[in-house]
NUKOLSE-256800 format. One record per residue (C-alpha): residue in one letter; x negated, y, z negated. Coordinates in steps of 0.001 Angstrom, whole numbers, plus 500000, padded with zeros to 6 digits. Layout:
! residues N
AXYZ...
END
This chain:
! residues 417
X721429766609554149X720508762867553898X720866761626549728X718462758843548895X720552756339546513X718489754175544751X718459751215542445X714849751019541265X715282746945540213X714071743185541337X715553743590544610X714090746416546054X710288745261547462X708781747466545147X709058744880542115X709272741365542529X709255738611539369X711292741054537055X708383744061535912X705358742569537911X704508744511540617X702263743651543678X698979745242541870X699262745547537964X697779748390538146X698223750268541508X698403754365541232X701517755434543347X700838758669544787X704089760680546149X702652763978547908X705936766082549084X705271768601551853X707380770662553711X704131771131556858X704711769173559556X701264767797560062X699292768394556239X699720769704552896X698798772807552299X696936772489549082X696721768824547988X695517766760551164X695778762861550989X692328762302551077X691090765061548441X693671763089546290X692413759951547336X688664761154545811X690372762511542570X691430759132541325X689046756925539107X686990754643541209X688044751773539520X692070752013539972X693426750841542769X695777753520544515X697854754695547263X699334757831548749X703220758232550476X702884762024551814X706769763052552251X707114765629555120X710559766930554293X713114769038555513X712414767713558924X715132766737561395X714743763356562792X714167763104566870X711470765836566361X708519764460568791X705661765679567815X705655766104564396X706673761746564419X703609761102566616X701564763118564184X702930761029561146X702508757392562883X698858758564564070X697805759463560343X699673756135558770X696622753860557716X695810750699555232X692664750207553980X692836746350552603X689450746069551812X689514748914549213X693420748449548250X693779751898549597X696651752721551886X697978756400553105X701385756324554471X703311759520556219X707123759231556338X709129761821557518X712733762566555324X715816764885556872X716582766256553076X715499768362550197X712623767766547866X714337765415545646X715497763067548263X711999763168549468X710299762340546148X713557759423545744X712235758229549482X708830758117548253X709592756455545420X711811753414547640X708490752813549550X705718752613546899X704358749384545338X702898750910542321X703342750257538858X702192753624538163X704354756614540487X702464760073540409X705365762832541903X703163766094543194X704230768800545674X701375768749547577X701728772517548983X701082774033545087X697400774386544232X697040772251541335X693429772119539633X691544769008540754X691544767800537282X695090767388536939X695364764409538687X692367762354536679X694131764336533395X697929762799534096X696887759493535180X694401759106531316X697804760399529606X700374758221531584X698154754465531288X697987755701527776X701565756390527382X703158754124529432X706905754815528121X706190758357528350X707068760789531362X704106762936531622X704643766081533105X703064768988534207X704453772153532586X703783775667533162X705536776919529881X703490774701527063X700259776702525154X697133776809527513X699200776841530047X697794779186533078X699701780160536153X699985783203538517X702162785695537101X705663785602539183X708105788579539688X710091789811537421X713184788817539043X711866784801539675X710683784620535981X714388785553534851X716016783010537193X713628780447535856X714007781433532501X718299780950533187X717715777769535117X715565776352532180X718787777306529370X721043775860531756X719204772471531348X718702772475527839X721878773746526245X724189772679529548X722415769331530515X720913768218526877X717767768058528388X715753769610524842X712793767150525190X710770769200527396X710153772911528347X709806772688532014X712150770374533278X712063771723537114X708103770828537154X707165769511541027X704338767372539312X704920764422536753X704329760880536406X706055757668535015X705720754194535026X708079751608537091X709510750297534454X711349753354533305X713240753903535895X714273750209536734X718193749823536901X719141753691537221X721053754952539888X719401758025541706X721014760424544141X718165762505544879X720296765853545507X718955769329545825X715264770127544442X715914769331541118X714207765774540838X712740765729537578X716130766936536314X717395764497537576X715175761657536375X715372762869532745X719072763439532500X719565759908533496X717505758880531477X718629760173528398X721939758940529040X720391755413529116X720820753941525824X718706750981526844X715946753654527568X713305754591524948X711350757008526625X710024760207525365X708222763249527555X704583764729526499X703400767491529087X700522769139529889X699653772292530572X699184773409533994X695874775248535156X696066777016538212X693440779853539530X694395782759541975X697263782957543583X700240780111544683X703313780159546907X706383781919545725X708879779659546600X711924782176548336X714665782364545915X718239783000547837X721439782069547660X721275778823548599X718595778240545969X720830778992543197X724077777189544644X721731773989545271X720631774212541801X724230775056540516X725867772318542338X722794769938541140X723539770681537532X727525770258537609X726686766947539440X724227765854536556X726558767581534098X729415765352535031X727396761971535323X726457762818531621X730022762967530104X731132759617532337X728231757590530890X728937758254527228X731805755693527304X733165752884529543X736787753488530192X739073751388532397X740174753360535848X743579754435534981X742765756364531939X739332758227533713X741458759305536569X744303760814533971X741756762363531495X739672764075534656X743104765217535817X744211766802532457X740729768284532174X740942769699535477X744280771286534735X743291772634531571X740136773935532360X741800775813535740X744203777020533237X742212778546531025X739810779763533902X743003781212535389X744271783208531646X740067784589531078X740290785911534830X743661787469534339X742893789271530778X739615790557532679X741825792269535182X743948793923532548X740406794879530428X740138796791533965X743192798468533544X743161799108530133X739506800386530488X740661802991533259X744238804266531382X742326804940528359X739397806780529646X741576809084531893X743826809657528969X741130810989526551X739565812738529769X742634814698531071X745278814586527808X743607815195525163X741219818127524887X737682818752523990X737112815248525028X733697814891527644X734803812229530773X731374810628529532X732771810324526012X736321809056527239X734380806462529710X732424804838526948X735747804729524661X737301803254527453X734906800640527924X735011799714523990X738644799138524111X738767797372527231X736237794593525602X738322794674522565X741229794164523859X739731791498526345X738438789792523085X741919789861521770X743777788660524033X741386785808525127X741097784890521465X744745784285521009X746198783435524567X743032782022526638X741777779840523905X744169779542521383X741811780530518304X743891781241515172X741180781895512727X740966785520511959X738668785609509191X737007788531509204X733130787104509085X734598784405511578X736342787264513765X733218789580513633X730397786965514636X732967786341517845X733745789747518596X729688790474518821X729394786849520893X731763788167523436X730219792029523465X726364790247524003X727928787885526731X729164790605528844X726336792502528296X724276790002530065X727209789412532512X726585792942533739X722733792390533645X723058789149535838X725483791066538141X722752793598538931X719768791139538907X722141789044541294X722761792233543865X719508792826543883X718182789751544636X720715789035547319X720497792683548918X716021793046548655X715139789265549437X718147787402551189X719127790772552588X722567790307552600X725151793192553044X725748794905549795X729506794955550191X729074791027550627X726355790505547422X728802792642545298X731392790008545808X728937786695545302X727532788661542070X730957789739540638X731980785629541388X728783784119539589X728661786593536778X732362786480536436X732155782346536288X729005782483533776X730617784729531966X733319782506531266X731739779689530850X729427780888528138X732203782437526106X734052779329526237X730674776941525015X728765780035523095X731770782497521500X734871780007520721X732649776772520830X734912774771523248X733080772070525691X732307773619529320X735029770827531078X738270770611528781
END
């Protein structure tokens, strides 16, 4: 997968004479599309017609997720390329190997606007959205206006049960993991900013996850002052259920460590000797205490199975039910225990301090187990992998989530340390 990096400053040709642009106040359109010859929903010209008259504007339509070399679908895209100079109106088609965000990064290398409007162009946004974001963003202009489905009068299909709970995980992962609290739907496909905002940062434009991306950096600019305000999304009948599989969830996961990372390296300058010794001790401590949780789970196994035949088989008038569940009860305990003292080194045994732990831990694994399930099944009904095979990827993620929201959530350590 090609990665778009990109320095949005005075040397690129989309800004020339420091924040002047070639049109003061040219719309930037970027439609992303994964159809090789048109959008599904939002077609250039229908967006063309939803702009005020009196703006001048143009459209980049992205066709991602396209190999270069293919023929046809190139012809297609050079044939619709046109530039209106009388009306300042220009539609151009590029075509982009990678994911959405490199697209939307690509798009945003080629426009000339000081205004950029990001939409994926094969969701069926209401026709006033466009007219709606462009009002908020020329009257916000250090804002990031985005479109969010989770903000009051919001109105969107409903979405299974098992998408809504990814979503919902994917959304806590940004806010408590990435520090991105200024916003409720941080993975929206349709925002807007202006140039300015994004002039000197450094964007990769990895996985999906390009609003993510945007904001994280951003918020890690202290020369930054920009705030979010979104608006709530309006759509009618039903949309495209984007597949979720595997690789869905290891883009995003490997899109969030990525951003994760970039966050702690940007909250100081150190020289390069003592970065590459503190990632090095980090590394070894965190594999360390990775390496003592994973080993006291395999003992809460054993523990778990000792005790329940015990009470089933030794001692009598004891139901195999009953012995399972007392099994399972000192497993965790004991797990608790001996992560408490040995994993994470936590010498406070203060009995509120001890209790509000123990019931951390016990919730945790709780939703461990849930996510283990929610995982098979997902991996098993819609990627239709073998359930031998999903068991294992499951047992991993949960396992890993598991461990790292004990270490954050139950003895309040950082994720990397």
């Amino acid at each position: 997968m090609s990665n778009y990096i990109l320095m949005l400053n005075h040397q690129t040709r989309a800004l020339t004479n420091g924040d002047e642009t070639e049109g003061s106040n040219l719309i930037s359109v970027v439609l992303l599309t994964q159809n090789a010859l048109a959008p599904v929903y939002q077609a250039p010209h229908l967006v063309m017609s939803s702009i005020p008259k009196e703006i001048p504007r143009e459209i980049i339509v992205v066709h991602y997720n396209f190999a270069s070399g293919t023929g046809f679908i190139e012809k297609a895209l050079e044939s619709a390329n046109h530039d209106d100079q009388n009306t300042n109106k220009r539609v151009l088609h590029v075509n982009v190997e990678g994911e959405f965000a490199s697209a939307v990064m690509r798009g945003i290398e080629l426009s000339i606007g000081k205004f950029i409007l990001v939409m994926d162009a094969d969701l069926p946004y209401s026709k006033e959205i466009i007219p709606q974001l462009i009002k908020e963003l020329i009257a916000n202009p250090n804002y990031v206006i985005v479109v969010s489905r989770f903000v009051k009068g919001a109105h969107s299909p409903r979405k299974p049960f098992i998408h809504s709970v990814i979503g919902k995980v994917a959304r806590l992962i940004a806010k408590y993991g990435l520090k991105v609290t200024n916003v409720e739907d941080p993975m929206s496909r349709c925002f807007a900013f202006s140039r300015h905002i994004v002039k000197d940062i450094r964007f990769e434009g990895r996985g999906k996850e390009a609003l993510l991306e945007i904001l994280v950096k951003i918020n890690n600019n202290k020369n930054k002052n920009v705030e979010v305000k979104e608006i709530p999304i309006k759509q009618q009948g039903a949309t495209i259920t984007k597949k979720i599989n595997f690789n869905r969830i290891l883009n995003y996961s490997k899109a969030v460590w990525h951003l994760y990372r970039y966050g702690g390296k940007s909250k100081e300058k150190q020289n390069t000797s003592d970065i590459v010794e503190q990632k090095r001790h980090k590394s070894i401590l965190f594999l360390s205490k990775a390496g003592r949780f994973f080993t006291v789970g395999a003992s809460g196994f054993v523990v778990n199975y000792v005790v329940s035949f015990l009470l089933a088989n030794v001692v009598s008038n004891v139901w195999y039910l009953q012995a399972t569940l007392v099994g399972i009860i000192v497993s965790i305990t004991t797990n608790f225990l001996l992560n408490k003292v040995w994993t994470f080194e936590d010498r406070d045994f203060s009995i509120k301090h001890s209790l509000r732990q123990y019931m951390s831990f016990l919730a945790l694994c709780t939703l461990g187990a849930v996510i283990q399930l929610l995982l098979v099944f997902l991996f098993v009904e819609y990627s239709h992998i073998q359930y031998g095979i999903s068991l294992v990827m499951a047992v991993c993620v949960a396992s890993l989530g598991n461990f790292l929201l004990n270490k954050k959530i139950t003895f309040g350590e950082k994720i990397w340390e």
